[in-house]
C-alpha positions in Angstrom: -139.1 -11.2 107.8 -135.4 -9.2 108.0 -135.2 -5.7 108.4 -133.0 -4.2 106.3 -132.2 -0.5 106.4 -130.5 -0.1 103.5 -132.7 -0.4 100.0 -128.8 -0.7 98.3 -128.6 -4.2 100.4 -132.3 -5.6 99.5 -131.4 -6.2 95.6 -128.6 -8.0 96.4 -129.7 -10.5 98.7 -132.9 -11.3 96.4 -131.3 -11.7 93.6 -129.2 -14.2 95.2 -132.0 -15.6 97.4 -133.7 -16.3 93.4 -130.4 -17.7 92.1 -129.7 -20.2 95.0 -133.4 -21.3 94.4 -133.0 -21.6 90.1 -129.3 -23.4 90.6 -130.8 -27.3 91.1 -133.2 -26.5 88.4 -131.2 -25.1 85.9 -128.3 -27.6 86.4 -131.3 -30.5 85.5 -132.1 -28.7 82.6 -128.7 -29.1 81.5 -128.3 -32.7 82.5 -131.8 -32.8 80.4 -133.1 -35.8 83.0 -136.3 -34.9 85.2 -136.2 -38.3 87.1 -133.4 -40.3 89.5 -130.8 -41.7 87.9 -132.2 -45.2 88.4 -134.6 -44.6 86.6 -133.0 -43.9 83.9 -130.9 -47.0 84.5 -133.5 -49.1 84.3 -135.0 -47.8 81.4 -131.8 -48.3 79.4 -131.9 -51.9 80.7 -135.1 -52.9 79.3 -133.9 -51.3 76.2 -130.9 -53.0 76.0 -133.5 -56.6 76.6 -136.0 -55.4 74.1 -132.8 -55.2 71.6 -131.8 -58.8 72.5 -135.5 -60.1 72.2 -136.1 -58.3 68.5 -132.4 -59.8 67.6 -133.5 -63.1 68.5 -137.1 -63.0 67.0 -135.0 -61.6 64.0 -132.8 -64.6 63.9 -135.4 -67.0 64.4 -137.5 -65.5 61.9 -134.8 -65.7 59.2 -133.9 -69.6 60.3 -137.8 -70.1 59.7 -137.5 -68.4 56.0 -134.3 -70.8 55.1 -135.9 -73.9 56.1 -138.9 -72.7 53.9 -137.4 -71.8 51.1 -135.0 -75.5 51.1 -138.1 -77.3 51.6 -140.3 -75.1 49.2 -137.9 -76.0 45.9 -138.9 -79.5 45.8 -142.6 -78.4 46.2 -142.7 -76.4 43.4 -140.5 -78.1 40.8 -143.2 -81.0 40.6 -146.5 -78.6 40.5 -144.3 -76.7 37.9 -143.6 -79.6 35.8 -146.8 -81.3 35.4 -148.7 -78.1 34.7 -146.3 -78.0 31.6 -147.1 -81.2 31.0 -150.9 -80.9 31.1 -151.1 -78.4 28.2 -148.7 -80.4 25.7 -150.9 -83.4 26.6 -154.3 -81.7 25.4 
């Protein structure tokens, strides 16, 4: 490739030949991403609507639970009351 006469000069220029090649790589490794940054992006956004969606299910879950238990009351008071009555009566 190049000629060089002086073995002094050879170090030099490979070491920075290896540096220039390890900067990008390094730097990334810092950054710690290994894909585009809209990738990323996109990533956080379907986070950010698999939040919403578990928030919501959440919600609708716990409206589901209250209308239960405010309908289940009245159930049970009348089951309650004539098993208490059935014993007494034999």
């Amino acid at each position: 490739m190049f000629n060089f006469k002086s073995k002094k000069m050879t170090l030099p220029l490979m070491l920075g030949l290896v540096l220039t090649l390890l900067t990008p790589v390094l730097a990334q490794a810092e950054l710690g991403g290994s894909g585009s940054t809209a990738a990323r992006d996109v990533a956080a956004q379907r986070e950010a609507q698999e939040r919403k969606l578990e928030k919501k299910r959440q919600k609708a879950a716990e409206a589901q639970k209250a209308a239960e238990a405010q309908a289940q009351p009245a159930e049970t008071q009348q089951p309650a009351e004539t098993q208490q009555e059935k014993p007494a009566a034999q």
